[in-house]
PDB file of the backbone (N, CA, C, O) and the ligand in Angstrom, with CONECT records:
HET     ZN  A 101       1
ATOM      1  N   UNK A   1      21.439  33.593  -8.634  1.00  0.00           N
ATOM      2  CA  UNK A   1      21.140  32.320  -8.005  1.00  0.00           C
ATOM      3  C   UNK A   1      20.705  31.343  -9.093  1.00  0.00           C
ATOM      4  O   UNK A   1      19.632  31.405  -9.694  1.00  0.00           O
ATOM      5  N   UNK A   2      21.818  30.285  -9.308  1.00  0.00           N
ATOM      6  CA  UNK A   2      20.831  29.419 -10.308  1.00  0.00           C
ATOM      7  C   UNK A   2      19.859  28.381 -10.124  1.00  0.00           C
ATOM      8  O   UNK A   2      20.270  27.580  -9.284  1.00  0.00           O
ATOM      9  N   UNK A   3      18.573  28.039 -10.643  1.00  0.00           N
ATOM     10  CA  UNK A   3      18.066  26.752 -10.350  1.00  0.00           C
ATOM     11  C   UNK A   3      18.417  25.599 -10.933  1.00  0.00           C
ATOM     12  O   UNK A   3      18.888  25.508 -12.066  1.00  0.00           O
ATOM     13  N   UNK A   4      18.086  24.231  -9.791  1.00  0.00           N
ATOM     14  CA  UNK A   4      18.569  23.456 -10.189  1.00  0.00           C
ATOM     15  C   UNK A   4      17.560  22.462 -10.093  1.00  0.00           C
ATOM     16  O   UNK A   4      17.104  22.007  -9.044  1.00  0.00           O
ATOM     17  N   UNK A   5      17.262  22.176 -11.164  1.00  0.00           N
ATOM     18  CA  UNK A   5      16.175  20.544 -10.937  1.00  0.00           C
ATOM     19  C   UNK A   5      16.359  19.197 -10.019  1.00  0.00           C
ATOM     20  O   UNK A   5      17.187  18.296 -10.151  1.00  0.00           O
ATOM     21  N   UNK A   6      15.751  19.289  -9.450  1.00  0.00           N
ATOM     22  CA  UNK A   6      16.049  17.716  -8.134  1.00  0.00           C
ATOM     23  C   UNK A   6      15.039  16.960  -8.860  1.00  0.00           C
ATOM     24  O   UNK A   6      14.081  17.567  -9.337  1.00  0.00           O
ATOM     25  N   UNK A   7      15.151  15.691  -8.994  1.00  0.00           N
ATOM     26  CA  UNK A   7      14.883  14.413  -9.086  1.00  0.00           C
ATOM     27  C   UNK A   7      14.189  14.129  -7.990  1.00  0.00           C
ATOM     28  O   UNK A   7      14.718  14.988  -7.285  1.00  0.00           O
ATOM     29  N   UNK A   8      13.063  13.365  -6.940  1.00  0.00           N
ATOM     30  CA  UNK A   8      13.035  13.073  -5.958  1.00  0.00           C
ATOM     31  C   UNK A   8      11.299  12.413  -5.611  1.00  0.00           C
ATOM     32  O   UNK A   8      10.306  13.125  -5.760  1.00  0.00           O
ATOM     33  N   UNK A   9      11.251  11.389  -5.279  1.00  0.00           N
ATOM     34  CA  UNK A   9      10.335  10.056  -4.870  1.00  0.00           C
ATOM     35  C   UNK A   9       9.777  10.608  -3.988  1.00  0.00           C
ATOM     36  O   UNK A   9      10.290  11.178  -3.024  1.00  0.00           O
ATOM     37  N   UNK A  10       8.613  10.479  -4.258  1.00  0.00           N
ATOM     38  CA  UNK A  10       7.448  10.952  -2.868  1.00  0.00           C
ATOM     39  C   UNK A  10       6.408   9.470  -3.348  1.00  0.00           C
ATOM     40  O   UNK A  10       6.316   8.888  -4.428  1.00  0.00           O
ATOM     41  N   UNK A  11       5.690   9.209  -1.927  1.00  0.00           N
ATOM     42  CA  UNK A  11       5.130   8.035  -1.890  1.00  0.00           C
ATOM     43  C   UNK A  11       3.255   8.294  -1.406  1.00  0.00           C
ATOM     44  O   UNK A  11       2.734   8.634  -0.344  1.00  0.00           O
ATOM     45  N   UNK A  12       2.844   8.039  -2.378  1.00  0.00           N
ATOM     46  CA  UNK A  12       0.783   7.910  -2.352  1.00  0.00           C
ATOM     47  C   UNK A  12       0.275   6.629  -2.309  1.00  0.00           C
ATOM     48  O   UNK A  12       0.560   5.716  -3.085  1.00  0.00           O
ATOM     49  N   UNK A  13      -0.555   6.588  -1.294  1.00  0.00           N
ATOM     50  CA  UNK A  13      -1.377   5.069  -1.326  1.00  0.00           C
ATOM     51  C   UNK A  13      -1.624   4.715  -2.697  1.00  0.00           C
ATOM     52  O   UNK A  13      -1.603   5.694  -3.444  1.00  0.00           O
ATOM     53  N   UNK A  14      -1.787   3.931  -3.093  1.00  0.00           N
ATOM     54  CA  UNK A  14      -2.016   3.269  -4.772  1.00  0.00           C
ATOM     55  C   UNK A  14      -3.309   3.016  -4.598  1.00  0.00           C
ATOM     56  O   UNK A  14      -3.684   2.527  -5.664  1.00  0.00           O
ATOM     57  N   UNK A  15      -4.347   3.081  -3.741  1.00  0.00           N
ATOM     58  CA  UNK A  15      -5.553   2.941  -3.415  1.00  0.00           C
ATOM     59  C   UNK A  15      -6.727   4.778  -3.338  1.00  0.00           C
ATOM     60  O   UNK A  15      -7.675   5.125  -4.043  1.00  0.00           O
ATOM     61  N   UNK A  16      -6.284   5.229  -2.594  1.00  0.00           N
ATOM     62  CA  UNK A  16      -7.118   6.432  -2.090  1.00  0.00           C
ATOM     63  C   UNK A  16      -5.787   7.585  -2.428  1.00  0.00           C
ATOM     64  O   UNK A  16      -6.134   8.729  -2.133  1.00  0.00           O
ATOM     65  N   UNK A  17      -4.509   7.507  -2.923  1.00  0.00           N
ATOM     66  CA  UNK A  17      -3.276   8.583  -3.083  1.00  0.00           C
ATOM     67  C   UNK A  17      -3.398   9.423  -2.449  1.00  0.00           C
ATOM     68  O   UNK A  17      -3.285  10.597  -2.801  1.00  0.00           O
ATOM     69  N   UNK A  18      -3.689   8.973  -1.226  1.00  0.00           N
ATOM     70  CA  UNK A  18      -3.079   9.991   0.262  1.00  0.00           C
ATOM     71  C   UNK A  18      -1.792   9.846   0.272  1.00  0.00           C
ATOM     72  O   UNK A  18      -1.359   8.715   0.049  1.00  0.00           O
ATOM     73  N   UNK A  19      -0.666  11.154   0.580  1.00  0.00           N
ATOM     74  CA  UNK A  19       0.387  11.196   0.066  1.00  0.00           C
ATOM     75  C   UNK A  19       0.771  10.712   1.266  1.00  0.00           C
ATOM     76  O   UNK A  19      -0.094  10.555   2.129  1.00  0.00           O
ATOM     77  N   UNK A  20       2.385  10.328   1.588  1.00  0.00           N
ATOM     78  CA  UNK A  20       2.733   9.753   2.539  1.00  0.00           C
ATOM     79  C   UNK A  20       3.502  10.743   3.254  1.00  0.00           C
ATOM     80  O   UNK A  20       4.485  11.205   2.674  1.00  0.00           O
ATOM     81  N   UNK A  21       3.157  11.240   4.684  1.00  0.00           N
ATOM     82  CA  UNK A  21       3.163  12.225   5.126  1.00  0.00           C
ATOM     83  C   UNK A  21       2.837  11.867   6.891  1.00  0.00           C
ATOM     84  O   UNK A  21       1.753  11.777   7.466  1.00  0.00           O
ATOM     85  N   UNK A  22       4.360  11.704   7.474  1.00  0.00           N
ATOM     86  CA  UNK A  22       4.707  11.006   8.731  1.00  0.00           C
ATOM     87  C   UNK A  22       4.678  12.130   9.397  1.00  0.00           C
ATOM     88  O   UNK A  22       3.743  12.386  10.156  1.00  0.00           O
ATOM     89  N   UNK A  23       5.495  12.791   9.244  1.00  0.00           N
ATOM     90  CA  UNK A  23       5.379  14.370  10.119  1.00  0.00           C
ATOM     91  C   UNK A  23       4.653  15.579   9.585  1.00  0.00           C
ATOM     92  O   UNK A  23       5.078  16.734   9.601  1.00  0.00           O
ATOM     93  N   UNK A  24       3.414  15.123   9.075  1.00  0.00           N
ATOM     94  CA  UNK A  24       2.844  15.991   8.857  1.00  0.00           C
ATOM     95  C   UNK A  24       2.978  17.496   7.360  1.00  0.00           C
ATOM     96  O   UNK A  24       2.256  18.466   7.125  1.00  0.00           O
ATOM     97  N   UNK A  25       4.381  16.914   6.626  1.00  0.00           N
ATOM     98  CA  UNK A  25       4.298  17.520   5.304  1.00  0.00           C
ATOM     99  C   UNK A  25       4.737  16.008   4.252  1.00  0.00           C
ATOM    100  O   UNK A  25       4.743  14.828   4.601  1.00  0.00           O
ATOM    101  N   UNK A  26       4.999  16.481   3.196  1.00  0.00           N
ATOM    102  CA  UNK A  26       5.453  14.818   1.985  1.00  0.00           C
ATOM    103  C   UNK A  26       6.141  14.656   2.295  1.00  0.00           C
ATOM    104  O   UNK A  26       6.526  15.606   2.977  1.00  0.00           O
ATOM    105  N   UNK A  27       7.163  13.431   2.275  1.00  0.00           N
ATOM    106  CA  UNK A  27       8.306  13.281   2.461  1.00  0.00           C
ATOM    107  C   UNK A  27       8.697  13.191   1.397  1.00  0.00           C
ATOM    108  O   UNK A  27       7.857  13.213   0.497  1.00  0.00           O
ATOM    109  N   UNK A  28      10.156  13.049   1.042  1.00  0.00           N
ATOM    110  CA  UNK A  28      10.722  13.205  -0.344  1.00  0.00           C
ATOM    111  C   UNK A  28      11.860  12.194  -0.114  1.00  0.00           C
ATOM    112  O   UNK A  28      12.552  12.252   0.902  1.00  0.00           O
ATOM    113  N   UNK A  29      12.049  11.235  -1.106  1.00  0.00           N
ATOM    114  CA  UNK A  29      13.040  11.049  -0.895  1.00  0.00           C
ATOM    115  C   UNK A  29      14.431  10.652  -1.796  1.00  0.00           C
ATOM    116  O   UNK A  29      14.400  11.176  -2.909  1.00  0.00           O
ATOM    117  N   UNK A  30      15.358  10.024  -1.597  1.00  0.00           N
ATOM    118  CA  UNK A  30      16.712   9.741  -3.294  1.00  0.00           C
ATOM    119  C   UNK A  30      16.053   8.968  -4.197  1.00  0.00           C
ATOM    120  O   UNK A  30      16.153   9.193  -5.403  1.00  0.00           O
ATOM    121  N   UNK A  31      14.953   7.495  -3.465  1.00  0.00           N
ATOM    122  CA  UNK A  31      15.473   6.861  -4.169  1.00  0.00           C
ATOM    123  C   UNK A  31      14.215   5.926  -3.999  1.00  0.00           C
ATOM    124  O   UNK A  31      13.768   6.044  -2.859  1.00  0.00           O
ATOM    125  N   UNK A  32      13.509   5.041  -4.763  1.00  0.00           N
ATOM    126  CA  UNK A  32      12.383   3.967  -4.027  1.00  0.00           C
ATOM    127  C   UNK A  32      12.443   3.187  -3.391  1.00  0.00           C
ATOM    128  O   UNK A  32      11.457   2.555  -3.010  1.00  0.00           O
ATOM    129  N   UNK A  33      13.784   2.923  -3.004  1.00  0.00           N
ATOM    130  CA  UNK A  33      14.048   1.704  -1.965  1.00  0.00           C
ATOM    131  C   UNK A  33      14.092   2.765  -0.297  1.00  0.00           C
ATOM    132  O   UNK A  33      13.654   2.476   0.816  1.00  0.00           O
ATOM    133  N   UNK A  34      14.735   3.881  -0.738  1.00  0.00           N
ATOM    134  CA  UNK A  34      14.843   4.177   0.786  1.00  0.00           C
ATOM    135  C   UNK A  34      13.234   4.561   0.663  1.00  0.00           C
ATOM    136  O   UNK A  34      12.940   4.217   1.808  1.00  0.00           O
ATOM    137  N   UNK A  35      12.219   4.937   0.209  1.00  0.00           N
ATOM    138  CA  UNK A  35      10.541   5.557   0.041  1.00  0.00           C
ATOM    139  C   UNK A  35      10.276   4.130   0.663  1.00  0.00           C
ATOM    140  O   UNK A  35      10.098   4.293   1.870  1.00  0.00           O
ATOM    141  N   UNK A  36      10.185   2.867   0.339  1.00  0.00           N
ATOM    142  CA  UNK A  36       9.701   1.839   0.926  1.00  0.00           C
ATOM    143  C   UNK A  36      10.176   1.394   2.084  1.00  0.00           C
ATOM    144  O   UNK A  36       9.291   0.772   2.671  1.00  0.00           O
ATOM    145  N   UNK A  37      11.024   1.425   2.589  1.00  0.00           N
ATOM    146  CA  UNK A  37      12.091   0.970   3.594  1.00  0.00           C
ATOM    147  C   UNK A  37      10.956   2.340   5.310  1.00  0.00           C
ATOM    148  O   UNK A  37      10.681   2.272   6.508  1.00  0.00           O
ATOM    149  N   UNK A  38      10.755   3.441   3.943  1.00  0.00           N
ATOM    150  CA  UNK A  38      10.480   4.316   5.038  1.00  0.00           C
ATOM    151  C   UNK A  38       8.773   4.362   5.439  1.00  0.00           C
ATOM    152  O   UNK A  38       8.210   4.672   6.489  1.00  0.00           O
ATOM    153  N   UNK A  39       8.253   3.920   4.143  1.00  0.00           N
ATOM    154  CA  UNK A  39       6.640   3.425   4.356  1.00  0.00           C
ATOM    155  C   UNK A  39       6.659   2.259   4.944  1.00  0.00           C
ATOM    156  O   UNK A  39       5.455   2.149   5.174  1.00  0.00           O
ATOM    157  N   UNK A  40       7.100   1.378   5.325  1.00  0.00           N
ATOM    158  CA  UNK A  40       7.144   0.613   5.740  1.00  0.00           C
ATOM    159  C   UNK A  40       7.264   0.570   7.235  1.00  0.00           C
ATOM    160  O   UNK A  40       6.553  -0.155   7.930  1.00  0.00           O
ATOM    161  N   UNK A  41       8.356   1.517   7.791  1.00  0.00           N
ATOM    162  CA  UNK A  41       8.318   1.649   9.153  1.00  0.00           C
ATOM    163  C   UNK A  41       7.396   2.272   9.662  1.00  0.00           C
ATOM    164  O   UNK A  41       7.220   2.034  10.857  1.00  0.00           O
ATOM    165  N   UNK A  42       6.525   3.217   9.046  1.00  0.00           N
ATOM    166  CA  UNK A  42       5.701   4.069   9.406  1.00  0.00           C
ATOM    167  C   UNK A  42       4.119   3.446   9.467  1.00  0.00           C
ATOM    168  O   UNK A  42       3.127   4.126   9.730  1.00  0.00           O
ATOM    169  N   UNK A  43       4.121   2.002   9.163  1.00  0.00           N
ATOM    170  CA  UNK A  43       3.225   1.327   8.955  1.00  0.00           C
ATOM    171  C   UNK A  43       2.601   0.768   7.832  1.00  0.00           C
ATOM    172  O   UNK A  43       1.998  -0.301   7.737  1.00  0.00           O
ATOM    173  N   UNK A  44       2.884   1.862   6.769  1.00  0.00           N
ATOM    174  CA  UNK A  44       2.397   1.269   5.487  1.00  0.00           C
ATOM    175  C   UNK A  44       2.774  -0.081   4.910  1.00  0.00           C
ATOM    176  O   UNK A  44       3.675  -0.697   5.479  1.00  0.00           O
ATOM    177  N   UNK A  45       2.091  -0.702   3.668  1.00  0.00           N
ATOM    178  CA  UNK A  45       2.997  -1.822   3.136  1.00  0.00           C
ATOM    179  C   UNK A  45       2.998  -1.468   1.632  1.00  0.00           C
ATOM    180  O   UNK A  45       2.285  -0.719   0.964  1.00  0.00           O
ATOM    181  N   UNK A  46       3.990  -2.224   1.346  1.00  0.00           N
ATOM    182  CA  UNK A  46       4.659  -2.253  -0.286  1.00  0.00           C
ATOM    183  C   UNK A  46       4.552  -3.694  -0.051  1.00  0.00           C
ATOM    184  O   UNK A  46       5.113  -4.455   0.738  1.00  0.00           O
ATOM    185  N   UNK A  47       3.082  -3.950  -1.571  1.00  0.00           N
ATOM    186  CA  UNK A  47       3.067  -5.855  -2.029  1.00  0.00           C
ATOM    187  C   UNK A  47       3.976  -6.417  -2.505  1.00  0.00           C
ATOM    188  O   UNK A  47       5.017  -5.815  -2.238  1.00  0.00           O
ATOM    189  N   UNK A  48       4.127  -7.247  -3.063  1.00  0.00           N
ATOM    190  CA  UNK A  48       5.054  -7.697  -4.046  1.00  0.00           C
ATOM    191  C   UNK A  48       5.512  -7.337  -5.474  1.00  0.00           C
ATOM    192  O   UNK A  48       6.541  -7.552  -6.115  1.00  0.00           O
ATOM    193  N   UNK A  49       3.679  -6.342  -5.868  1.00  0.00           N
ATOM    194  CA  UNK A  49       3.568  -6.054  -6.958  1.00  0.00           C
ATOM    195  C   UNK A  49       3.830  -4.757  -6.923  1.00  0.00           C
ATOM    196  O   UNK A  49       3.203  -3.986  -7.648  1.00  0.00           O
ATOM    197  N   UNK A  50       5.063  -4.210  -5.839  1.00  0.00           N
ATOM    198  CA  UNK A  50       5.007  -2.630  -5.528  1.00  0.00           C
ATOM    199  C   UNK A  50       4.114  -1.812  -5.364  1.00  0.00           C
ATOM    200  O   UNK A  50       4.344  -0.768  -5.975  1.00  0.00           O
ATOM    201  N   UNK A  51       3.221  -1.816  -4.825  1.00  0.00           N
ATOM    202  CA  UNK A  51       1.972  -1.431  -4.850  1.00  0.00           C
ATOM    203  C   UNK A  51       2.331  -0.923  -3.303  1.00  0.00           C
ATOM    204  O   UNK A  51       2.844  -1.617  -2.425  1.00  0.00           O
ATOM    205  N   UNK A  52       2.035   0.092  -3.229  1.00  0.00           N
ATOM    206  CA  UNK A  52       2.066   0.797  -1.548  1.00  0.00           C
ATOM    207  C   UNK A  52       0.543   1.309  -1.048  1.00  0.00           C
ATOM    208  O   UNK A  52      -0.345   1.791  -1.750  1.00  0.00           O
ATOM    209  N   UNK A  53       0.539   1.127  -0.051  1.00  0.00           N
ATOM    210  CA  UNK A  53      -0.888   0.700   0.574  1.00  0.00           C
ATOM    211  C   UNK A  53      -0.854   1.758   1.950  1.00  0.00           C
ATOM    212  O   UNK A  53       0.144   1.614   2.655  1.00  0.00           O
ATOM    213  N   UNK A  54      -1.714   2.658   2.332  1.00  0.00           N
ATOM    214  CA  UNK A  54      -1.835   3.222   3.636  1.00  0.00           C
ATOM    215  C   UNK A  54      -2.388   2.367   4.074  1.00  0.00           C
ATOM    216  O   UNK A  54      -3.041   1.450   3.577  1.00  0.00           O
ATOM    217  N   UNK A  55      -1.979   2.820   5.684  1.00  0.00           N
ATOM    218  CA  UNK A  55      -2.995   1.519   6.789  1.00  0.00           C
ATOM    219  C   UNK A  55      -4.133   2.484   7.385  1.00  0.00           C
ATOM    220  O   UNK A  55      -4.241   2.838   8.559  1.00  0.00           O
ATOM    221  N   UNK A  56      -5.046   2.863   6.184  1.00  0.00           N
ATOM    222  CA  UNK A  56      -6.189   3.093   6.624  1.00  0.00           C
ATOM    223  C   UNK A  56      -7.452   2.292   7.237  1.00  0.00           C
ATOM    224  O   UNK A  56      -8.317   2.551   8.073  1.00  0.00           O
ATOM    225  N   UNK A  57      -7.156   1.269   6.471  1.00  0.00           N
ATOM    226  CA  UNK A  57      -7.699  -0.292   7.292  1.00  0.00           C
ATOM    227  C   UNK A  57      -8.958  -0.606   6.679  1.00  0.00           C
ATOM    228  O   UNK A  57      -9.351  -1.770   6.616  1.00  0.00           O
ATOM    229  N   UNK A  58      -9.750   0.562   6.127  1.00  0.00           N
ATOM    230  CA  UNK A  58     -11.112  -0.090   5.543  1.00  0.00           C
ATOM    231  C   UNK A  58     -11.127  -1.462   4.394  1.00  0.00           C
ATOM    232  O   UNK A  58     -10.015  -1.767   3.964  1.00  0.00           O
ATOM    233  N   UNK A  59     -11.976  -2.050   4.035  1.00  0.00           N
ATOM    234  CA  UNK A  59     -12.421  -3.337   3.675  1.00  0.00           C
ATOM    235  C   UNK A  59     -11.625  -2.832   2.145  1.00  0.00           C
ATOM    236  O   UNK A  59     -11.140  -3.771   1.513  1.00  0.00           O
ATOM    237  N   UNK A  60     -11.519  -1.897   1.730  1.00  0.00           N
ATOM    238  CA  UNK A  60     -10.679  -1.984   0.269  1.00  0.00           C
ATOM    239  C   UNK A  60      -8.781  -2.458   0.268  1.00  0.00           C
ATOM    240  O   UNK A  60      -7.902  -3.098  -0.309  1.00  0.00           O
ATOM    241  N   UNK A  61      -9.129  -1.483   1.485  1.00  0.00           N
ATOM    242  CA  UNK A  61      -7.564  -1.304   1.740  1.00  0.00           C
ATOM    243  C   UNK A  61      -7.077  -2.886   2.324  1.00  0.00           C
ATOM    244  O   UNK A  61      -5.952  -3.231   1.963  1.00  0.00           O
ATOM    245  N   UNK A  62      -7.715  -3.684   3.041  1.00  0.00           N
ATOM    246  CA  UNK A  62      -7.400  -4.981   3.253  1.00  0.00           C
ATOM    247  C   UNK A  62      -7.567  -6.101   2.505  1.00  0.00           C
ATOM    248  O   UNK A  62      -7.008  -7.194   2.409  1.00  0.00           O
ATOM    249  N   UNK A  63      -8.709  -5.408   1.877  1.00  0.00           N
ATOM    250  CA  UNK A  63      -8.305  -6.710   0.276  1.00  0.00           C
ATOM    251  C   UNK A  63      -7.097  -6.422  -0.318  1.00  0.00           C
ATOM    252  O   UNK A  63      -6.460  -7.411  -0.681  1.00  0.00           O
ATOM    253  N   UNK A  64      -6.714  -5.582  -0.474  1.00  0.00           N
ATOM    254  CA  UNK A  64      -5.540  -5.646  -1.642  1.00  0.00           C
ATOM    255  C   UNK A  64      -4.243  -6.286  -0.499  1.00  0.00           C
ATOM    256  O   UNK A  64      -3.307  -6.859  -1.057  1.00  0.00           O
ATOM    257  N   UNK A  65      -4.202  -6.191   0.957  1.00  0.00           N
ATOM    258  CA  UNK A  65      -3.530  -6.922   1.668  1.00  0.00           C
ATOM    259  C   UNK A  65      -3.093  -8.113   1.457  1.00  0.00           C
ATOM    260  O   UNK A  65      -1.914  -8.355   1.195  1.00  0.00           O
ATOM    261  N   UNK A  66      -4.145  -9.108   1.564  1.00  0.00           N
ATOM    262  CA  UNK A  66      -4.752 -10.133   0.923  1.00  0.00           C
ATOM    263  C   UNK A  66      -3.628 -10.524  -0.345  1.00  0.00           C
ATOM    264  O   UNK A  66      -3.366  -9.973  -1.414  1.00  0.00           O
ATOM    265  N   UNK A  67      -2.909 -12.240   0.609  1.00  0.00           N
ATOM    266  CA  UNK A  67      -2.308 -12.870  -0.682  1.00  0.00           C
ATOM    267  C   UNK A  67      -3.460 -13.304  -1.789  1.00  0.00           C
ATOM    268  O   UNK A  67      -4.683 -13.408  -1.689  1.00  0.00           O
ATOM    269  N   UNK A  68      -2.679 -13.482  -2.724  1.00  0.00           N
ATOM    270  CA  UNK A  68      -3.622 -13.997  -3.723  1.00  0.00           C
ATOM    271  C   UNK A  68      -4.128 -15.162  -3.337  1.00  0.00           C
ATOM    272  O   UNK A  68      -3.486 -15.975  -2.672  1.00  0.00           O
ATOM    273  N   UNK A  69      -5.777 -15.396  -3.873  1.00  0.00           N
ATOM    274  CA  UNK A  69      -6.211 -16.622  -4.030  1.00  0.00           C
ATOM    275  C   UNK A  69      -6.064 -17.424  -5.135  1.00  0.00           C
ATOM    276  O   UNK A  69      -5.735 -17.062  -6.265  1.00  0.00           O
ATOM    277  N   UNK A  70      -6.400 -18.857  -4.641  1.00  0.00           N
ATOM    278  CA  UNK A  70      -6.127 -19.919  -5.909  1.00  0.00           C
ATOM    279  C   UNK A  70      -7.734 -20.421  -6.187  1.00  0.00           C
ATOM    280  O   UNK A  70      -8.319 -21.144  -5.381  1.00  0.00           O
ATOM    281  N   UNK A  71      -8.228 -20.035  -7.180  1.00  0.00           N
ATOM    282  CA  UNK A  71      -9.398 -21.192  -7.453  1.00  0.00           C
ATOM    283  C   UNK A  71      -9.383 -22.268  -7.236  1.00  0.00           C
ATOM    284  O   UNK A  71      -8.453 -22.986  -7.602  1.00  0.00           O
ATOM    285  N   UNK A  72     -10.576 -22.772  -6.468  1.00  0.00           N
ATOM    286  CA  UNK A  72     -10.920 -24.013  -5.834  1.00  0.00           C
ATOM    287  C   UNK A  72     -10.399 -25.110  -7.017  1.00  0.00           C
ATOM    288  O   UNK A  72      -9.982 -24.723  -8.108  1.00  0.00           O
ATOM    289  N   UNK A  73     -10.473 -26.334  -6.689  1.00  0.00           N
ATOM    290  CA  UNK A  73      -9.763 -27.279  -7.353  1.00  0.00           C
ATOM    291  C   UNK A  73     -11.188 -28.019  -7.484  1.00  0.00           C
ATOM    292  O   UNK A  73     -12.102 -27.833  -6.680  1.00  0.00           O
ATOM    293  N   UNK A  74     -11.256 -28.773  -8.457  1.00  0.00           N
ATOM    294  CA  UNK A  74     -12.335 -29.623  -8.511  1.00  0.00           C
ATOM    295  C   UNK A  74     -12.585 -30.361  -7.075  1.00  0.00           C
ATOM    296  O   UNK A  74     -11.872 -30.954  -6.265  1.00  0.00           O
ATOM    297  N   UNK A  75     -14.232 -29.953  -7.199  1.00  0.00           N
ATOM    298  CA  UNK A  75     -14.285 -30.973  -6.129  1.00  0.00           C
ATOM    299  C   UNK A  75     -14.268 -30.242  -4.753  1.00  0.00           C
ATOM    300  O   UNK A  75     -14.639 -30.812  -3.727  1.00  0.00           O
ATOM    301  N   UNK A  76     -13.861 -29.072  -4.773  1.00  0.00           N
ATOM    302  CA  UNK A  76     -13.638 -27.994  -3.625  1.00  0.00           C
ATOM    303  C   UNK A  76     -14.164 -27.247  -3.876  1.00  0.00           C
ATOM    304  O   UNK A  76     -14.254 -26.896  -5.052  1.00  0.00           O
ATOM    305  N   UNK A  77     -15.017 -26.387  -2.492  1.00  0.00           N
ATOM    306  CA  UNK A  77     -15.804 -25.337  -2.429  1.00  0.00           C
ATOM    307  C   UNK A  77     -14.840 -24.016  -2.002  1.00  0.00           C
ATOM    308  O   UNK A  77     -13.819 -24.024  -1.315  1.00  0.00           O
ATOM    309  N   UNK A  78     -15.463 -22.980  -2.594  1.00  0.00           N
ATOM    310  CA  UNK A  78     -14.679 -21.704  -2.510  1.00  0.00           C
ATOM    311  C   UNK A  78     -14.714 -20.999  -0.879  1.00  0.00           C
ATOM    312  O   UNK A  78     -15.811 -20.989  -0.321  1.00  0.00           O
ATOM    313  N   UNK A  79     -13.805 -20.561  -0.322  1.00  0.00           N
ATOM    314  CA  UNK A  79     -13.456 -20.466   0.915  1.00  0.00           C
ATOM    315  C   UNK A  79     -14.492 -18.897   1.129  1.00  0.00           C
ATOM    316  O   UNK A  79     -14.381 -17.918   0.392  1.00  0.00           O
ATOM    317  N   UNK A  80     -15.261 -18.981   2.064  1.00  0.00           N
ATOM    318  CA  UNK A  80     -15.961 -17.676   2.265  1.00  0.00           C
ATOM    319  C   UNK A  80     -15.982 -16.547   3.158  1.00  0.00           C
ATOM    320  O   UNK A  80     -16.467 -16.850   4.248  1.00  0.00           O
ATOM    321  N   UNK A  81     -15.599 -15.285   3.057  1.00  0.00           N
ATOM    322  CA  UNK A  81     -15.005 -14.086   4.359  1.00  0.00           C
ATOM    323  C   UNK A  81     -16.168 -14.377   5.230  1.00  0.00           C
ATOM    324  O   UNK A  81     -17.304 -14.120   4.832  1.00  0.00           O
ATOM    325  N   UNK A  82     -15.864 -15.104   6.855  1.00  0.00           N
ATOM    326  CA  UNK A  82     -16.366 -15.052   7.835  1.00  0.00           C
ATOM    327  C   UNK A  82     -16.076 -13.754   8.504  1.00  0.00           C
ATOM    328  O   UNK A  82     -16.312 -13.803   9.711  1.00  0.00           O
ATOM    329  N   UNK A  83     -15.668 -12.695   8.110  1.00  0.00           N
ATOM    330  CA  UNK A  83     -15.078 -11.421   9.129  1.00  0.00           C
ATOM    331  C   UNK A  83     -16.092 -10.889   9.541  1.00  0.00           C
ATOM    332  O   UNK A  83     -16.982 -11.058   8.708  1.00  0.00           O
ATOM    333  N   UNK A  84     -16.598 -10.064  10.801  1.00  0.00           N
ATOM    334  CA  UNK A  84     -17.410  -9.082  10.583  1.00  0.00           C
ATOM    335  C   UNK A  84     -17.567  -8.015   9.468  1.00  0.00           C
ATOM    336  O   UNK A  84     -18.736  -7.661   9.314  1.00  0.00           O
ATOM    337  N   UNK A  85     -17.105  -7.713   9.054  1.00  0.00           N
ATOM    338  CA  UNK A  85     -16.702  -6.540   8.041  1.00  0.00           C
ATOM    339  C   UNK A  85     -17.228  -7.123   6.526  1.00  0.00           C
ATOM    340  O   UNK A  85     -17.104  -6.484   5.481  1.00  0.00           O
ATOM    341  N   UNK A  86     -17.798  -8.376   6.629  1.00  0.00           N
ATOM    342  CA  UNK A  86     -17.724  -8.781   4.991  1.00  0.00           C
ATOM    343  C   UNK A  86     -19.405  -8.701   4.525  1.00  0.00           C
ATOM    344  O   UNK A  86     -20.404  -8.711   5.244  1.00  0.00           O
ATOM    345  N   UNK A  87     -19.313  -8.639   3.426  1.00  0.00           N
ATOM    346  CA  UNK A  87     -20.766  -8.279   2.971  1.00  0.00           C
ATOM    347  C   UNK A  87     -21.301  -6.620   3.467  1.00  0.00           C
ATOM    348  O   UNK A  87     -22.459  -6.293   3.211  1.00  0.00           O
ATOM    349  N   UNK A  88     -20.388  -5.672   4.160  1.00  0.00           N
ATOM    350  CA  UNK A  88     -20.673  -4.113   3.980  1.00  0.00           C
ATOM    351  C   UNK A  88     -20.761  -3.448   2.985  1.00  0.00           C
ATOM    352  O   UNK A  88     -20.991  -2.241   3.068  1.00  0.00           O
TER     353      UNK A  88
HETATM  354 ZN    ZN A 101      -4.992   4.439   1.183  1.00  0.00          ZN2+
END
């Protein structure tokens, strides 16, 4: 029987690298587009900066959600998290 080396994409939060695991083992897959295409349906997100994110939901995991901010402009005050969740 010979072995043969596979190549193959498995997907971890970039935050806490809980592996991505829909039915309950890793998934594996060809390629990073089909890995995102498939975190994606499953709820997760991929930023702009490829960065894949579980939707665990705590206050880390939703900052990095979070488009970027722009520093206030002269003359403007910095916008402040009214959420419940802010200052925990
Ligand atoms: Zn996570």
């Amino acid at each position: 029987m010979p072995l043969i080396t596979v190549t193959c994409v498995i997907l971890a939060c970039d935050l806490c690298r809980q592996n991505f695991e829909p039915d309950d083992y890793t998934a594996h897959f060809d390629g990073a587009n089909e890995a995102r295409v498939a975190a994606e349906t499953y709820g997760w997100s991929v930023t702009a900066e490829d960065r894949v994110i579980c939707p665990s939901g705590d206050a880390e995991h939703r900052q990095a959600l979070l488009p970027p901010t722009r520093a206030p402009g002269p003359g403007q005050l910095a916008l402040v998290d009214a959420s419940p969740e802010a200052g925990r």
